[in-house]
N, C-alpha and C positions, 0 to 999 in steps of 0.2 A: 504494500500500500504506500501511497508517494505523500508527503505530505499536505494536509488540504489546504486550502485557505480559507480564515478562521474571520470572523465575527466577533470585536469584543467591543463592548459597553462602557467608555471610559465618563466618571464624574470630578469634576472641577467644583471646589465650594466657589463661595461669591467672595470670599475676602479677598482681597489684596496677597501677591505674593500667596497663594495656597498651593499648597501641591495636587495635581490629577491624582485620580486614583482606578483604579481597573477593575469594575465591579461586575462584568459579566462576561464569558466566552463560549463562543459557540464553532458552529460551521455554518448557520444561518438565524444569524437574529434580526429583528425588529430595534428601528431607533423607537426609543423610549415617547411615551407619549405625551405631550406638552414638558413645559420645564418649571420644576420648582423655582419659588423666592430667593431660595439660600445655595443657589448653584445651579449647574449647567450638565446636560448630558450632553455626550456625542458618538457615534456609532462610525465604528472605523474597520476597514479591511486590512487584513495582514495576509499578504503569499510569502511563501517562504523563498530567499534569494537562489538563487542558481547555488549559490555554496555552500547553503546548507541540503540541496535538495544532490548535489555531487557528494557530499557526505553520508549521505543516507542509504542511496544505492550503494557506495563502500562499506556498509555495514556498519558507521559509526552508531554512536550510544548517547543521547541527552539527558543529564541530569543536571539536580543542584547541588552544589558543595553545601556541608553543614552552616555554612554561614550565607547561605541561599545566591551564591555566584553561580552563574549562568556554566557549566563547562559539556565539553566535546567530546566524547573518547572513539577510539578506531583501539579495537585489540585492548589490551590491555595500560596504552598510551594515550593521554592528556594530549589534545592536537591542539585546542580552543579552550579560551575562558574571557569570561567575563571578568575577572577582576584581576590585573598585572600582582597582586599583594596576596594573592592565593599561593601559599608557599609547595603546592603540585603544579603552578602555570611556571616556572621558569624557560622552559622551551617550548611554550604554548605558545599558538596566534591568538592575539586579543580579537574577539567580536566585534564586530560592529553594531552602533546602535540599534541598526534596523534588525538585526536578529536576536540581541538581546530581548528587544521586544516581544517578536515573533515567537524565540523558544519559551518568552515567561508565560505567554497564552496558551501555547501548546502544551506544555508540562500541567499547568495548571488543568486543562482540559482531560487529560492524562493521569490527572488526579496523583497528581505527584509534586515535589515539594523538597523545600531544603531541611524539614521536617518529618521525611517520611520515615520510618521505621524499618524499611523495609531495605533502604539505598546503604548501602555503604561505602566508604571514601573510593572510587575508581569501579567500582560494581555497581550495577545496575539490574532490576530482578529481572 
């Protein structure tokens, strides 16, 4: 299966300086219907880049490091990460934003997580 292009539900409060926040993911959602007082929705599409979809067919592995960094693996080798301060990314390629994004919808959809129980540092179930 290739990876799909995903639906996510992003909220922005009304303050000043707020940070977005990513409250829903799909493979086909609905923009939200009208917008609250105290913030904003917006309904955005994610496809996944050529590089991470060349990754996939090589069999690579998406997970998150226990401190919820984005990372890549092929075999039992770290190829990708999100965060250069991840002390297994030293001969990793840093992501780029647009996939950072894209794996955190995906994994999430995936019901997986830098809390998952199940991942362990470099394995994946």
């Amino acid at each position: 299966m290739t990876l799909p292009t995903l639906s996510v539900v992003i909220y922005t409060p009304a303050k000043l300086g707020a940070t977005s926040r990513l409250v829903d993911v799909g493979e086909s959602l609905d923009a939200p219907a009208g917008q609250p007082s105290h913030g904003s929705y917006q309904l955005k599409r994610l496809s996944p880049s050529m590089r991470l979809l060349t990754w996939q067919r090589e069999g690579a592995r998406f997970d998150c490091s226990r401190s919820g960094g984005i990372r890549v693996w092929t075999g039992g080798q770290l190829i990708a990460a999100e965060h250069a301060s991840d002390p297994w990314s030293a001969s990793a390629a840093p992501l780029a934003p647009e996939d950072i994004a894209y794996l955190e919808a995906y994994l999430l959809l995936q019901n997986r997580g830098w809390n998952d129980p199940a991942t362990v540092e470099g394995l994946s179930p």
